[in-house]
N, C-alpha and C positions, 0 to 999 in steps of 0.2 A: 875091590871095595870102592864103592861112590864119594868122591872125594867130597867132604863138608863144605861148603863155600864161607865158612868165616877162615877157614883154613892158611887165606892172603896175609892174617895178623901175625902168622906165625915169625915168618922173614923180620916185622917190623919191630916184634919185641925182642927177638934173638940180637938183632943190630944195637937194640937200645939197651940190653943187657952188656955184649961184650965194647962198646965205646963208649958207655958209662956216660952216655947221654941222657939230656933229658930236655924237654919244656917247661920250665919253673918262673914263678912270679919273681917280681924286681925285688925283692926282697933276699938281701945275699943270705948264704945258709951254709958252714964250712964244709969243704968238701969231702971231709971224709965221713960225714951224719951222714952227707948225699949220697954220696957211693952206698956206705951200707943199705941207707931205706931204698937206695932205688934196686940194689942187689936182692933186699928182701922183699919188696912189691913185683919184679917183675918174675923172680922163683914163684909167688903167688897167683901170680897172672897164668902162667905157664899149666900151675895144678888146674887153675880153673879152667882152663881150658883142654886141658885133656878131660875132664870130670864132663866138661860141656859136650864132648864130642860125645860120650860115651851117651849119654842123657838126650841129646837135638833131635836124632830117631823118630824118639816117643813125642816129641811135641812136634812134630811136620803134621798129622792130621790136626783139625779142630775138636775141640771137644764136644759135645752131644748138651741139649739144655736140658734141664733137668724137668722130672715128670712133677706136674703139678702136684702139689700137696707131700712132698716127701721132703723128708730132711735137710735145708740147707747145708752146706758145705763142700756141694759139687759144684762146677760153674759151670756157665756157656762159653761159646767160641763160637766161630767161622770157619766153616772149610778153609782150607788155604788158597789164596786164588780166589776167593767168589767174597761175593759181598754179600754182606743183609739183605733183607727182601724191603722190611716195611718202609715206610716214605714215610720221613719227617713232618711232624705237626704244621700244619700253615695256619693254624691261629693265636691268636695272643698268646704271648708269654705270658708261663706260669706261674705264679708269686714264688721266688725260691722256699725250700723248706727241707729240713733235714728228714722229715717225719716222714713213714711209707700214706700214702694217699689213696688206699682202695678203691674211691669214691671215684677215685679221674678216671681209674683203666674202665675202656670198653667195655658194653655188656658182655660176657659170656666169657672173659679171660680171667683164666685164674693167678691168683694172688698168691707169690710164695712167704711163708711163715721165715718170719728175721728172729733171730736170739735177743739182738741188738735194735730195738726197731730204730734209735737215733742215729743209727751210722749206716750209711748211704750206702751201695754198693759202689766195691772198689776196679776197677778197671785196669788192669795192666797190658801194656803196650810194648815191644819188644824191639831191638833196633833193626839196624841195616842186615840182612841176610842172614837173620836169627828167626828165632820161634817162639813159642809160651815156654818152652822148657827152662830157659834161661829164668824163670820165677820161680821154680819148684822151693827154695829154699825160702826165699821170702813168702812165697804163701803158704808154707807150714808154720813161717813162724806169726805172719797174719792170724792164720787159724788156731796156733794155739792164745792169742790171747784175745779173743772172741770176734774178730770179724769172720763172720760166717757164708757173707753173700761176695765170692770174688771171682769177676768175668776175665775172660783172655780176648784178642782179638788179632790172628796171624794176618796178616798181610802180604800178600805175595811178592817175593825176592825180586818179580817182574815190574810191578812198581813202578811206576818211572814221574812220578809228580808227586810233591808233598801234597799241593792243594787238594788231588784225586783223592790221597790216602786220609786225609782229614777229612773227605766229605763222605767215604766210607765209614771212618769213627763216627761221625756224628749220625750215620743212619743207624749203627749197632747202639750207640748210648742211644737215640731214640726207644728201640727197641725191648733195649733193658730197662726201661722207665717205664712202659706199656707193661711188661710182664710183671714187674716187681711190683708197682704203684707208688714208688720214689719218683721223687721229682728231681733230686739231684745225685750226681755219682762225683764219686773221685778218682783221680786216674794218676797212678806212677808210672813212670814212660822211662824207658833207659836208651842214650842217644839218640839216635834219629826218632824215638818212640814219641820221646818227653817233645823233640822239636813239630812230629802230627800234630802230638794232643793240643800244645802250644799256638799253631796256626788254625785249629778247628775252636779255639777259646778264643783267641783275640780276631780274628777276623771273621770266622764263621758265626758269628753269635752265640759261640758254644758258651760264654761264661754264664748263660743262664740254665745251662744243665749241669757246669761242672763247678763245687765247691769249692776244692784243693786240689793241686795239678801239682805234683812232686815228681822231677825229672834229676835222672843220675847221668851224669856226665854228658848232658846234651851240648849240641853247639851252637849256644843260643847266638853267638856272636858270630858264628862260621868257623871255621875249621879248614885250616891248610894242610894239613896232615892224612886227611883221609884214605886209606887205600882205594885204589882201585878210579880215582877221584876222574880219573878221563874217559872210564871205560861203561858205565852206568851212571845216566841222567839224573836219577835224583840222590846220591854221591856229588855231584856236582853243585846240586841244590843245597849241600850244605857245607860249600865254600865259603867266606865271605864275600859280601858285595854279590851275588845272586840276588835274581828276583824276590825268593820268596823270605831270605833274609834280610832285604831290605823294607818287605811290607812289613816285618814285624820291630821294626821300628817307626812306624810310622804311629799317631797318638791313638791312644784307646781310651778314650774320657769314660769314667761310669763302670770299667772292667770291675766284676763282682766277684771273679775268682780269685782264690788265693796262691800264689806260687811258694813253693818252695822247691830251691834247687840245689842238690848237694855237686860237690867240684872235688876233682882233687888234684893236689900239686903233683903227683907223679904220673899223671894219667899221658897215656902214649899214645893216641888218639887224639885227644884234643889239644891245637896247638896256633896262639896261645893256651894257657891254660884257662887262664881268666876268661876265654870265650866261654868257657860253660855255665859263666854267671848269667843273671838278668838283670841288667842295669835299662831299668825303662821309666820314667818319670809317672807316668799313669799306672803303673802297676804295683799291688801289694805284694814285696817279693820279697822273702831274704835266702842269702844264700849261706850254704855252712860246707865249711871247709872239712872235707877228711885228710886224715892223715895216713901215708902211707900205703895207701890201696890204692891202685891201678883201675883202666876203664873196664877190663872185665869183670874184676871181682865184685866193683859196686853193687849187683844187683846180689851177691849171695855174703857179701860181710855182713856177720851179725851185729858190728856196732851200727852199720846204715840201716838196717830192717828195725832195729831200735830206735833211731835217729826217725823214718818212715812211720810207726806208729805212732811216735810223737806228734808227727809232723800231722796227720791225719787226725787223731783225738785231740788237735790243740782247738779251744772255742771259736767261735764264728767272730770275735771279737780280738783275735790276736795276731800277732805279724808277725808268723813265723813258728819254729814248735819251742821256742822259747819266751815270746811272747815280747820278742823285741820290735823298734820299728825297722824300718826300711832299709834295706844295708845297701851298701857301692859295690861295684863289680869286683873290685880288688882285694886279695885275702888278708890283707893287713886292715882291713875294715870291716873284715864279716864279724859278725854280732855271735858265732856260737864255732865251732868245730867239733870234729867227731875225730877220737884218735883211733 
């Protein structure tokens, strides 16, 4: 049997199970709450990850886009390995708007029917040496409460530059804004996904296609902890103090997208912890702290896919899915948590 390539996490949460270690904010916490939540997030870790293995299969192809005129609730994808075809608009930016646009697609392209016409299509992005399948659960539970339009976009494990992999993203959100007639999309990104989406919005000009960009346990700050972190280039990329981590600090006057980024204190991948926040002065971001979930299970706990529709149906007017302002990188200052 073909060994899984997330397979490397295995070693790293079995270590961090039996030494009853952990990565944790400055915030003391007695140790025996520790021991137990971290006993019970990483036994979680472990299910999902066998559940993941059995499931990654089925998401190594792309999905197929759907035939004009039929029923929302199928999406597109990308082969694995290959990129979109169409070329990015070279003319002025288009006033953002949540509403679908018939009017802008090309003559002759058809226009898929939304349940929902105010809410954009949602975009999910997958991390490091993963697939779309790592979403199945959140886009069921997307689906059952009415987003209907939700794309995947796999990117191949071969990969080796954020910058590439974001400028891939931005030719499929192109794409999907051509067939759909939306002007803008939203995109949940889990680790390395949320940090594409994140450098195809602040540097690439993306914030004027993308509304809301919610990322699970990305390493917005870098990440010392990585597997694999010497043996695969863009692993490396999200170290801290790298190149591409350090252009996303650099200012973004005018950034139209909204961030929101869920963290968590047990998460065994990213480390500090606090790197998975967004602490950026130009940015509308808040981050919410979960409780008790590890980095795999972020993308299939049903308190964060809760937390995710929140964060997605909060108005164009809000900071955050609770409608707070701006929070600090540190979790004794996030403005919400999710237990």
């Amino acid at each position: 049997m073909k060994t899984l390539p997330f397979l490397p996490l295995l070693p790293l949460l079995l270590r961090r199970l039996c030494t009853g270690t952990t990565w944790l904010p400055s915030t003391p916490v007695p140790p025996t709450r520790l021991s137990a939540a971290l006993l019970k997030a990483t036994a979680l870790e472990l299910v999902v990850l066998a559940g993941h293995a059995l499931l990654y299969p089925t998401g190594i192809t792309g999905e197929r886009h759907p035939e004009a005129g039929t029923a929302t609730g199928t999406t597109a994808d990308t082969p694995e390995g290959t990129g979109p075809t169409p070329t990015p608009s070279t003319g002025p930016a288009p006033a953002p708007t949540t509403g679908p646009t018939p009017a802008t697609a090309p003559a002759g392209t058809s226009v898929l029917p939304t349940a929902h016409p105010d809410r954009p299509p949602v975009v999910l992005l997958h991390g490091f040496i993963d697939n779309r399948s790592v979403f199945v659960l959140l886009r069921r539970s997307l689906a059952r409460h009415g987003w209907h339009h939700l794309e995947s976009l796999n990117y191949s494990p071969l990969t080796c530059d954020i910058r590439t992999a974001a400028e891939l993203l931005g030719r499929h959100i192109e794409e999907i804004c051509t067939r759909t007639g939306h002007r803008e999309v939203d995109i949940v990104g889990h680790s390395l996904g949320g940090l594409i989406a994140r450098y195809y919005v602040q540097r690439l000009s993306g914030d004027r296609r993308v509304r809301t960009l919610v990322t699970l346990g990305t390493p917005h700050g870098g990440t010392s902890a990585a597997p694999l972190a010497g043996a695969h280039p863009i692993v490396r990329q999200m170290r801290s103090g790298s190149a591409p981590i350090e252009e996303l600090r650099l200012p973004a006057p005018g950034c139209r997208t909204r961030f929101v980024s869920f963290w968590s204190e047990l998460d065994q991948v990213i480390t500090p912890v606090e790197a998975a926040c967004i602490d950026h002065p130009d940015l509308d971001a808040v981050n919410v702290r979960v409780s008790g979930v590890g980095h795999l299970a972020l993308p299939v706990h049903p308190a964060v896919a809760a937390g995710i529709r929140e964060a997605l149906d909060a108005p164009a007017s809000a900071r955050g899915p609770h409608g707070s302002a701006r929070t600090s990188a540190h979790g004794s200052t996030d403005a919400t948590s999710v237990a």
